[in-house]
ZAMARGU-4260 file (C-alpha; in steps of 0.2 Angstrom, whole numbers, plus 5000, padded with zeros to 4 digits):
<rodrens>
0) 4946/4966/4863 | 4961/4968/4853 | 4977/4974/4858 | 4980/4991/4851 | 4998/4995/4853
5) 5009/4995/4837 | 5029/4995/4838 | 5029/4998/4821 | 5018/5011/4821 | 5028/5019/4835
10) 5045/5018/4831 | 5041/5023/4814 | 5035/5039/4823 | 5050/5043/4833 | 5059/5040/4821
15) 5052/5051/4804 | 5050/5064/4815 | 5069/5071/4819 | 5066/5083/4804 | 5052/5092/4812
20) 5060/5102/4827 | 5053/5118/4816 | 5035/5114/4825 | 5039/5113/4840 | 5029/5129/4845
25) 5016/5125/4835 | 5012/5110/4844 | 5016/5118/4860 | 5003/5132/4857 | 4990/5117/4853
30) 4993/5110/4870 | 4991/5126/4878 | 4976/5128/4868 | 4968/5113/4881 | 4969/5102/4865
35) 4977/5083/4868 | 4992/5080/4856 | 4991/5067/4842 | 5006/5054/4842 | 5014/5062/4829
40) 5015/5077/4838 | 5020/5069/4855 | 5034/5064/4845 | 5040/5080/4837 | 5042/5086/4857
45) 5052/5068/4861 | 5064/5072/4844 | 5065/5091/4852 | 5083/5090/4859 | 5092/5105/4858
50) 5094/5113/4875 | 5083/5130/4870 | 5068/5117/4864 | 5069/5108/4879 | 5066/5124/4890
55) 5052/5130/4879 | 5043/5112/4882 | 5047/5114/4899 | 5039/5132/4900 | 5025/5127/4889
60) 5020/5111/4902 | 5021/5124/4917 | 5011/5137/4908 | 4998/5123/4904 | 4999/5114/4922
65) 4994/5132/4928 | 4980/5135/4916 | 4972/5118/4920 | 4976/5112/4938 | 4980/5130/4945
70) 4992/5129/4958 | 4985/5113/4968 | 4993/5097/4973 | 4983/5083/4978 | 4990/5072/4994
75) 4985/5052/4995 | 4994/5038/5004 | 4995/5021/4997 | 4991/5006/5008 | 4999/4990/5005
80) 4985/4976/5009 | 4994/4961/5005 | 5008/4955/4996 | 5008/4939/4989 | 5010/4937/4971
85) 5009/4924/4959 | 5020/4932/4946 | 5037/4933/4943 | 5042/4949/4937 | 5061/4952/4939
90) 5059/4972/4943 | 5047/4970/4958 | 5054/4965/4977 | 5035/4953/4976 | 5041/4942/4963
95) 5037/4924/4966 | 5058/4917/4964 | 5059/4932/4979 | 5064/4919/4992 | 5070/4933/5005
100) 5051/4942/5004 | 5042/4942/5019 | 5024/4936/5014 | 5008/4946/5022 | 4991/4949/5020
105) 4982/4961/5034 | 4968/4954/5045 | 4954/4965/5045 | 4960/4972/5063 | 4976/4977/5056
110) 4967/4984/5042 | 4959/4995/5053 | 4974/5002/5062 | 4982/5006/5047 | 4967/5016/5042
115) 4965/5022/5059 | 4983/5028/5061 | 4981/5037/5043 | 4969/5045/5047 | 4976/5053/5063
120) 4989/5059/5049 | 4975/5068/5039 | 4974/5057/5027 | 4958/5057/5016 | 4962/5047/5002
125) 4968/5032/4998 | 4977/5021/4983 | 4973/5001/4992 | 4987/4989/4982 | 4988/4970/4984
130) 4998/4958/4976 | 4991/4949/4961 | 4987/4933/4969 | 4970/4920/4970 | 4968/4929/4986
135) 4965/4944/4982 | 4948/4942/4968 | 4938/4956/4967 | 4926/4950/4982 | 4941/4951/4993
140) 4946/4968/4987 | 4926/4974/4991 | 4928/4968/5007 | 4942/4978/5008 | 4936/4994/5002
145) 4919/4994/5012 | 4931/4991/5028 | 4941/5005/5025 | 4926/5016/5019 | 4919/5010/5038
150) 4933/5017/5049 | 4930/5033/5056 | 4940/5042/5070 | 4937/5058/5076 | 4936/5070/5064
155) 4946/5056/5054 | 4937/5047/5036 | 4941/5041/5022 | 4933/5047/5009 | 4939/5040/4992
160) 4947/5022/4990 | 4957/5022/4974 | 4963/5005/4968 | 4981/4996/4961 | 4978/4976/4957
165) 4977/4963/4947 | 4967/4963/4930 | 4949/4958/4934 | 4937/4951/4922 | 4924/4961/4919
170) 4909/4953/4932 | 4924/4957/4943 | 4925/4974/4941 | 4905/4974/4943 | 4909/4969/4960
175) 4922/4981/4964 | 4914/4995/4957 | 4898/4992/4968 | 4909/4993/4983 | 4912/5013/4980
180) 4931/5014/4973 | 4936/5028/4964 | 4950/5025/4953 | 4956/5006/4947 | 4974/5008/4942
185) 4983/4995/4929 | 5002/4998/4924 | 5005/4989/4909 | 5024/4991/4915 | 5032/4993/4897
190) 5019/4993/4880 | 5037/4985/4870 | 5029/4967/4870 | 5047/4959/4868 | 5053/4968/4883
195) 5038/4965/4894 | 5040/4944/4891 | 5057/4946/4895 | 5053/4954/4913 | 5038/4945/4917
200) 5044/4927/4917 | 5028/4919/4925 | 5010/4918/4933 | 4994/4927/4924 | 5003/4944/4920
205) 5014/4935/4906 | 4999/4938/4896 | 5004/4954/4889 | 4986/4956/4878 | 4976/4952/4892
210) 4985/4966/4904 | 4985/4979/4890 | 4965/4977/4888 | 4962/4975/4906 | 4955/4992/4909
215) 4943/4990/4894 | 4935/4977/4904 | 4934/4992/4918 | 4925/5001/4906 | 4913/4988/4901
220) 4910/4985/4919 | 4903/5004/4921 | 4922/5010/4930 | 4924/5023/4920 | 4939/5032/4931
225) 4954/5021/4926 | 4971/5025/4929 | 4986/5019/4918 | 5004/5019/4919 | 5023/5013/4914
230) 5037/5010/4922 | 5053/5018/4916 | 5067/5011/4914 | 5062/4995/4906 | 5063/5000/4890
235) 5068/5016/4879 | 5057/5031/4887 | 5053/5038/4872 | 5043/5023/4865 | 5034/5021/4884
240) 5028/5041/4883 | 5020/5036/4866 | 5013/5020/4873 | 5004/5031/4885 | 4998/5042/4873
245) 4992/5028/4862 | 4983/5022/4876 | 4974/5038/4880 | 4968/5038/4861 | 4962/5023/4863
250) 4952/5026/4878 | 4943/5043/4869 | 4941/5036/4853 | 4931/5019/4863 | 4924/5026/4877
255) 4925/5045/4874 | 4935/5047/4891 | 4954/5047/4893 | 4960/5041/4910 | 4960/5049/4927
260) 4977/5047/4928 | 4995/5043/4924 | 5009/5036/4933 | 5027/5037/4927 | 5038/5028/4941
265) 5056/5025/4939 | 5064/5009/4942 | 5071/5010/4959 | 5080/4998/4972 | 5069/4981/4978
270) 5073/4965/4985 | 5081/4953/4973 | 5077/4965/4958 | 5086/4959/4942 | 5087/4976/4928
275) 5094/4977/4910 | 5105/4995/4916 | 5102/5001/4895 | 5086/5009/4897 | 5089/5018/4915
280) 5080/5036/4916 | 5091/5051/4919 | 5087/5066/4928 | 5085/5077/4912 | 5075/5063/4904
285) 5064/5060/4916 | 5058/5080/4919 | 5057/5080/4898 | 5047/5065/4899 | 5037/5073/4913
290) 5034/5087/4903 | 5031/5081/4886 | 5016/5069/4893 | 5007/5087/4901 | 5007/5094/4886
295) 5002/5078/4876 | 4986/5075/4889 | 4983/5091/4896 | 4968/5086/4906 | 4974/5072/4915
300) 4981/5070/4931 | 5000/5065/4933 | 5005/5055/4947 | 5022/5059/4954 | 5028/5044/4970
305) 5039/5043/4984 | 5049/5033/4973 | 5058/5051/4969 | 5068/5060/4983 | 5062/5076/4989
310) 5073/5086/4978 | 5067/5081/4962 | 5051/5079/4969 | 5050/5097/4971 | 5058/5101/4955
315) 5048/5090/4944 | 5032/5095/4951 | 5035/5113/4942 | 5032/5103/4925 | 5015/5096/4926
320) 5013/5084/4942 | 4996/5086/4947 | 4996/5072/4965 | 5009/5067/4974 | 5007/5054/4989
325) 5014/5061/5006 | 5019/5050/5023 | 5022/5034/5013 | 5026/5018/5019 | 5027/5002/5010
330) 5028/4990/5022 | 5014/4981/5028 | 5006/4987/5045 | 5020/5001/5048 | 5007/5015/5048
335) 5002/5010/5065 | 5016/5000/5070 | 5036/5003/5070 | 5045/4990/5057 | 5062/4985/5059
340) 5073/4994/5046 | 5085/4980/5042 | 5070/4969/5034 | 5063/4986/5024 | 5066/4981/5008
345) 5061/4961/5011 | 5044/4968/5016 | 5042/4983/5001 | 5039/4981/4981 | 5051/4994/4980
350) 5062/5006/4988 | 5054/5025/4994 | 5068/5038/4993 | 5055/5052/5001 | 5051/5046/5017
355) 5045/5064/5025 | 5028/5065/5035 | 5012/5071/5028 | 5014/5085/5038 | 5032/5088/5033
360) 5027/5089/5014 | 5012/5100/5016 | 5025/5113/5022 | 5035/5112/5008 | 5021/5113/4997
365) 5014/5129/5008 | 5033/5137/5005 | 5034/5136/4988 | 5015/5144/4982 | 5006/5127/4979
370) 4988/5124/4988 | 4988/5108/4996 | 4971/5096/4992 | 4964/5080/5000 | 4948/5084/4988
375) 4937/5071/4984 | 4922/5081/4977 | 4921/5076/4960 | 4920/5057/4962 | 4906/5058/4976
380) 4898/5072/4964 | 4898/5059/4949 | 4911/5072/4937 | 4919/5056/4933 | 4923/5049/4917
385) 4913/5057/4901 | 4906/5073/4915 | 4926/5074/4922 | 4930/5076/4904 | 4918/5090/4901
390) 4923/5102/4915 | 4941/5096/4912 | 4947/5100/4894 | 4940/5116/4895 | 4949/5120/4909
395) 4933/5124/4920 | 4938/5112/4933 | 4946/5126/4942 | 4930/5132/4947 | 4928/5118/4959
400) 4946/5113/4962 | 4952/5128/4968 | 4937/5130/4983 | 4937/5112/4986 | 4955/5112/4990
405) 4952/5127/5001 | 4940/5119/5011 | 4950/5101/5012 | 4966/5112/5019 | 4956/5120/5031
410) 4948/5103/5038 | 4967/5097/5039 | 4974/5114/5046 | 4958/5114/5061 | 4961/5094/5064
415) 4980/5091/5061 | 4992/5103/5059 | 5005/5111/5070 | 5005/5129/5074 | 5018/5133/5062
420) 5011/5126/5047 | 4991/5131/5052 | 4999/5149/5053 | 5006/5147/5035 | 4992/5138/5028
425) 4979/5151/5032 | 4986/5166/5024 | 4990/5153/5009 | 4970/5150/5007 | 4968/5166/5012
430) 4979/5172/4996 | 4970/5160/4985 | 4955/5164/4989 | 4959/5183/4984 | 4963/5176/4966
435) 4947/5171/4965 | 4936/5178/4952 | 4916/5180/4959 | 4911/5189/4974 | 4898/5176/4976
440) 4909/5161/4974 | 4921/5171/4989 | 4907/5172/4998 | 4900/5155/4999 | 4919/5147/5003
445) 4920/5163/5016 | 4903/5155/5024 | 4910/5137/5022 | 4926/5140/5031 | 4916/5149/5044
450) 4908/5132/5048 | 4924/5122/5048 | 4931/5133/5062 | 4916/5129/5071 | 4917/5110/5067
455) 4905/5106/5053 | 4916/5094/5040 | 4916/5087/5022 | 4908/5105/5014 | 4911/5104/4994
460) 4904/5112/4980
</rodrens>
């Protein structure tokens, strides 16, 4: 596989583009039309600068993350499994030349507590990420999975095992895949080839080609849920949005499926990190770029982190953020056991600057209209990949979103909530349902939550 990326081709882009603020609302009204946008038109939206164009792409990504998604959010928690590395990547608290890093990998016990103590939380889904290391090939990252899948307290379970590791070859991914993941998540970390050598100073992810093709190795494997990613603030935004796009093209134009997912973290604080300060992220820039990437893809989900505080969290949400993780921790083993604070960041990739409680952001989400979701329906009902894409981009999804994340917030209001939030979460589903269209469809999620009061779970359509 050959690397696809073109720095040429991309700045040449950005650049010849300046002149072409006039089609902004064209391209907009594209988007909005469920259509993915070319690069060239992703780039007219990065060159749209003037404050009255920024609003309208703004308006334009809410507009559309409402025609698609509704007014869902789904939860995950990510579970740190281990943490030794072989690379050297300056940004990242892992990196080998990391002397202060405490080293761990969890013992199947302590693997089991974690996912216990999740699941007491109401966790159902979770993102597994290890380190990229010898240790961790895919046969150890199977072992994993099928562990987690295997933990089951009370009502507790775990129903979809997402993945963030190492680039596998593809017999690898064969091996993961059989275990029953759902997504495998790559970030290339920056698609500026010059930049990405000068950050990843040594083990197997200096190989820039080999990272940026990982994922097509997924897809020759048969994982055809595959999520991507950058990471901001390594170098200029703009060209990062349009490696993502490229990417996405890539994916359709190969395997006629774009990815599940896209990731757009911010550089934050971590042990020992070492950053070039020139390429930083903004406020303002980050919501545009947030923005500007929904209406480029407008049927995949965008993954919003902890790595954000709880304000812009909730601010940036608005503009196309379709999952967001809740309750994180990133230290090993601190689900189920306390962690001293003043070896945190010796023990995290990065920094977290929303530390709030599952429990804590479902109210927050309740308050402000959203529909919480811990659905998992469409991975276990096989609308992945090339099917996901056909209820997708037309928008029908909502058809089974919308009840699935009913049911899901039911289960969690029945099993975990407080009072206070179970009180507020009822006349939410009880609103959403309302906006349903289809007696029948009402019916049958009426009938459904009637079983979930009396203790049946994992109903889905």
């Amino acid at each position: 596989m050959e690397p696809f990326i073109d720095p040429v081709e991309i700045w040449d882009l950005i650049n010849n583009t300046r002149s072409y603020q006039g089609r902004v609302r064209e391209v907009i009204a594209k988007s909005l039309s469920k259509q993915r946008l070319t690069l060239e038109e992703t780039a007219v939206l990065i060159n749209a600068d003037s404050p009255d164009l920024i609003e309208e792409i703004k308006d334009g990504a809410r507009e559309l993350k409402k025609r698609v998604y509704g007014n869902r959010i789904v939860l995950f928690a990510p579970l740190y499994v281990g943490n030794k590395c072989t690379n050297n990547c300056t940004y990242c608290g892992f990196r080998t030349s990391n002397k202060f890093a405490v080293r761990q990998t969890l013992s199947d016990n302590q693997l089991v507590k974690e996912v216990e103590a999740l699941e007491d939380n109401g966790q159902k889904r979770l993102i597994l990420v290890y380190g990229e290391h010898p240790a961790y090939n895919a046969e150890y990252i199977a072992h994993t999975v099928r562990t987690v899948y295997s933990v089951k307290k009370g009502n507790g379970e775990i129903r979809r095992v997402n993945i963030n590791a190492a680039p596998l070859d593809i017999d690898g991914f064969r091996i993961v895949k059989d275990a029953g993941i759902g997504t495998y998540q790559i970030f290339q970390e920056t698609y500026h080839k010059e930049t990405y050598q000068k950050y990843h100073l040594g083990g197997k992810k200096m190989d820039f080609d080999y990272r940026l093709t990982a994922l097509d190795r997924a897809q020759e494997a048969g994982i055809d849920d595959v999520g991507i990613g950058a990471l901001f603030g390594l170098y200029d935004w703009r060209f990062e949005v349009l490696g993502l796009v490229r990417h996405t093209n890539h994916f359709e134009a190969c395997y006629r499926v774009g990815p599940h997912t896209i990731s757009f973290p911010r550089i934050q604080d971590a042990s020992a990190v070492n950053i070039d300060p020139r390429y930083m992220v903004s406020h303002e820039e980050f919501i545009r770029l947030v923005a500007i990437l929904r209406l480029a893809v407008p049927y995949t989900g965008m993954i919003l982190t902890a790595r954000e505080n709880a304000m812009v969290r909730r601010e940036v949400m608005k503009f196309g953020v379709s999952q967001i993780d809740g309750g994180t921790k990133l230290e090993m083993g601190s689900y189920s056991e306390s962690i001293n604070e003043d070896q945190d960041l010796n023990r995290e990739q990065f920094k977290i600057n929303d530390s709030r409680s599952l429990n804590e952001i479902i109210d927050e989400l309740l308050d402000d209209g959203y529909l919480p979701s811990f659905c998992t329906a469409c991975y276990r009902k096989g609308r992945t990949g090339e099917h996901f894409m056909e209820f997708s981009v037309p928008g029908f999804i909502k058809r089974f979103c919308s009840p699935n994340a009913i049911l899901t917030l039911a289960e969690y209001l029945e099993d975990y909530a407080p009072p206070s939030t179970a009180e507020k979460g009822w006349k939410v589903i009880e609103d959403n349902i309302r906006q349903l269209d289809g007696e029948k469809l009402t019916g049958q999620i009426r009938e459904r939550l009637a079983l979930i009061r009396e203790g049946k779970r994992d109903l889905y359509f």
